[in-house]
C-alpha atoms as one frame of an Amber mdcrd trajectory, in Angstrom:
protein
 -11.510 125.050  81.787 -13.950 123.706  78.944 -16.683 121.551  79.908 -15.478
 117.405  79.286 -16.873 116.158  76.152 -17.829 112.761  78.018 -20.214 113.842
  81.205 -18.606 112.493  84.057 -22.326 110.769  85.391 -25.334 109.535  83.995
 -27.366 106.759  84.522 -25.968 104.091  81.857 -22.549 104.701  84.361 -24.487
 104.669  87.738 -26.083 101.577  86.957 -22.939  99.798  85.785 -20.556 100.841
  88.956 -23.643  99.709  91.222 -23.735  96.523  89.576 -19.911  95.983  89.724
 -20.207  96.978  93.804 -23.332  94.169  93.859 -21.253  91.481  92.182 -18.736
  91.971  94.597 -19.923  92.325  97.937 -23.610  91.792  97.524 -24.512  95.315
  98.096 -23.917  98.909  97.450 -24.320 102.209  98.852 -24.251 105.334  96.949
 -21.235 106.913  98.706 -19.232 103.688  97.372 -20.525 104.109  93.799 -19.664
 107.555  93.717 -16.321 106.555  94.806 -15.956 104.173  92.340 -16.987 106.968
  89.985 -14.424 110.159  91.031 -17.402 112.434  91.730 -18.844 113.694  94.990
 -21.590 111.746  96.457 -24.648 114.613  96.154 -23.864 114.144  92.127 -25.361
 111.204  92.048 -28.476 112.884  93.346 -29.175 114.754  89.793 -29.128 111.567
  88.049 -31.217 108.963  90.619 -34.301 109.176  92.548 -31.616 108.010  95.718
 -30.741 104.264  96.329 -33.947 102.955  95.771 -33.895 104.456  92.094 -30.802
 102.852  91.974 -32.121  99.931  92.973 -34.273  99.756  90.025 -31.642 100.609
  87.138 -30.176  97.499  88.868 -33.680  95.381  88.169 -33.941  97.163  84.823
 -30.027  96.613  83.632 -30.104  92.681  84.535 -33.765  92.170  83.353 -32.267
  93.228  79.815 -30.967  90.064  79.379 -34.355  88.251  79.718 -35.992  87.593
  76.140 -39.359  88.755  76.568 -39.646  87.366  72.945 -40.581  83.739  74.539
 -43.887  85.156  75.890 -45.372  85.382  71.992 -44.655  81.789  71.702 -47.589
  79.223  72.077 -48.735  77.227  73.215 -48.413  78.626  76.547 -46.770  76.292
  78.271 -43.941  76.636  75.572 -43.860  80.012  76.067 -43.321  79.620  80.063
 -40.944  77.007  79.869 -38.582  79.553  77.496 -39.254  82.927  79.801 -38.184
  80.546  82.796 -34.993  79.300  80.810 -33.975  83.142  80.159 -35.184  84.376
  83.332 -32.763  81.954  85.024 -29.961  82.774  82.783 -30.312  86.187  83.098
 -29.703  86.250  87.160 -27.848  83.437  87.001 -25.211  86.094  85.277 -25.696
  88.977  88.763 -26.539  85.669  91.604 -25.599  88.448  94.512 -28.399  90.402
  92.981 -30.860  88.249  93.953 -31.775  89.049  97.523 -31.477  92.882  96.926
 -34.032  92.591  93.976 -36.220  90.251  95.851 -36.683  93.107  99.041 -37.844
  96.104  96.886 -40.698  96.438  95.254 -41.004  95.861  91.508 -40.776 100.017
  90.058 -39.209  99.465  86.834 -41.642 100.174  83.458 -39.506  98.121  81.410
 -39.583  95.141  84.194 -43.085  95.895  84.194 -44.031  95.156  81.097 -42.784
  91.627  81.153 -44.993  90.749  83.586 -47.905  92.261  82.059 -46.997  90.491
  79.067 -46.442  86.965  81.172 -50.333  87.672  82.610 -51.519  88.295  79.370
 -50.369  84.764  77.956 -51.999  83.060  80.721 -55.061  84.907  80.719 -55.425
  83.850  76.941 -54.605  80.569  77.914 -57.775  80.388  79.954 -56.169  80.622
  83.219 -58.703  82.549  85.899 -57.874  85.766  87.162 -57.138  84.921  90.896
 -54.822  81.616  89.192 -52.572  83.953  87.293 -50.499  85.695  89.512 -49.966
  82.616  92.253 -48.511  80.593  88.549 -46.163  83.700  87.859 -44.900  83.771
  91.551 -43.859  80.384  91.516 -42.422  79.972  88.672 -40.018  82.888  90.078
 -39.797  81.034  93.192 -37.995  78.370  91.317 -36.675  80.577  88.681 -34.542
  82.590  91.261 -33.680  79.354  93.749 -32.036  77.969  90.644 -30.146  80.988
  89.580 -28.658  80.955  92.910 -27.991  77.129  92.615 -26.108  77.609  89.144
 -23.627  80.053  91.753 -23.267  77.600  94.434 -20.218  75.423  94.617 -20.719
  72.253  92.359 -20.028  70.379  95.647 -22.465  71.321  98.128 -22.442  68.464
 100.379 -18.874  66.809 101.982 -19.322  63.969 103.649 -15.782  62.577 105.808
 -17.468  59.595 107.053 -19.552  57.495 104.415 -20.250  54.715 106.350 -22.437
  57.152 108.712 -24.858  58.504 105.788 -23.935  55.543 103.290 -27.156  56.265
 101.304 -26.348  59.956 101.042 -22.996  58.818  99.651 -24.555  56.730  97.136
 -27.031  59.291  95.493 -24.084  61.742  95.434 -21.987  59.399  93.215 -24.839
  58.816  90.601 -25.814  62.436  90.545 -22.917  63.203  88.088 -22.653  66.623
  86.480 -24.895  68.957  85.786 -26.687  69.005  89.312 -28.122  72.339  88.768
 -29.426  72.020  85.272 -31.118  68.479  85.508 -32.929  69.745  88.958 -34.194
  72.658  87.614 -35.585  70.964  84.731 -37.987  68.338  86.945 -38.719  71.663
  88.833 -39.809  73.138  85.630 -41.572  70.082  84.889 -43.212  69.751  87.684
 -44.283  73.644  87.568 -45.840  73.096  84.133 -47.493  69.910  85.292 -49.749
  71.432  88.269 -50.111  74.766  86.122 -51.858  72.185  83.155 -53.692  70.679
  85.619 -55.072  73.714  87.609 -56.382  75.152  83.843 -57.749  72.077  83.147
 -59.230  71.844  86.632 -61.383  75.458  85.494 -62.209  74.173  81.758 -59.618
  75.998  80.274 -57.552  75.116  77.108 -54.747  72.672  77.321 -52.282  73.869
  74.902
């Protein structure tokens, strides 16, 4: 028999069935992706450095979507407040991705490169050294707490008796929609706020 014009595995294909499995079920193994793939499950080995590897084209394939484009804007803050609105859109699209990402260390050049592009800005900015990384982790903090938000049911608290949290009640009724997008914009604010403040605090530049 000839060889099949289309090769039955490579990476592109990998990463895509381990995504499907992750959006899914939250998880993956590689037996199941090479299931899900018609080939046996040592294949996979010629094509991934084994389910950490994989673990990686997953960081890689949904940190595509990120527009690393917003770190050349200034001033910096601008340029934070646009990585964190496509950073959060981004995983907002893979939520169950989340807490496998967040448990492996960060491999990926490509993923890589963003952040040495997001420590760049900030260094430029004025921030100090030991500031930068501490800014960067928190703004993921709340980048990724949000993207799990936007998955969460739009009702996330039922109350059957009002007249025992009657106050609760009340803020729930003038919430109206758009709960996850209006708290992760004071978050944001709030982020940029302290982060002005802190480069002020060292003499830095404000814009």
């Amino acid at each position: 028999m000839g060889r099949p014009r289309t090769p039955l595995l490579d990476r592109e294909r990998i990463t895509t069935a381990a995504l499907e499995l992750v959006d899914a079920q939250g998880e993956f193994s590689v037996p199941q992706i090479a299931r899900r793939l018609g080939v046996q499950t040592g294949s996979l080995y010629h094509h991934v450095d084994g389910r950490d590897g994989i673990v990686e084209l997953l960081r890689e394939r949904v940190a595509e979507a990120i527009d690393a484009t917003t770190l050349d804007l200034r001033p910096w803050d601008a340029a934070m407040a646009a990585w964190a609105r496509s950073y959060r859109a981004a995983f907002a699209a893979h939520p169950r991705a989340i807490p496998l990402l967040m448990t492996n260390p960060v491999r990926a050049p490509r993923v890589l490169e963003h952040y040495e592009r997001a420590v760049t800005l900030l260094l430029d900015a004025g921030f100090r050294t030991a500031d930068v990384m501490p800014v960067i982790i928190a703004l993921e903090n709340m980048v990724l707490g949000s993207a799990l938000d936007l998955a969460a049911p739009e009702a996330m608290w039922e109350i059957a008796d009002v007249s025992a949290t009657p106050r609760l009640a009340e803020a729930l009724a003038a919430l109206g929609d758009s709960r996850t997008d209006r708290s992760f914009d004071l978050a944001l604010e709030g982020f940029l706020a302290h982060a002005r403040r802190t480069l002020e605090a060292r003499g830095g530049a404000s814009g």
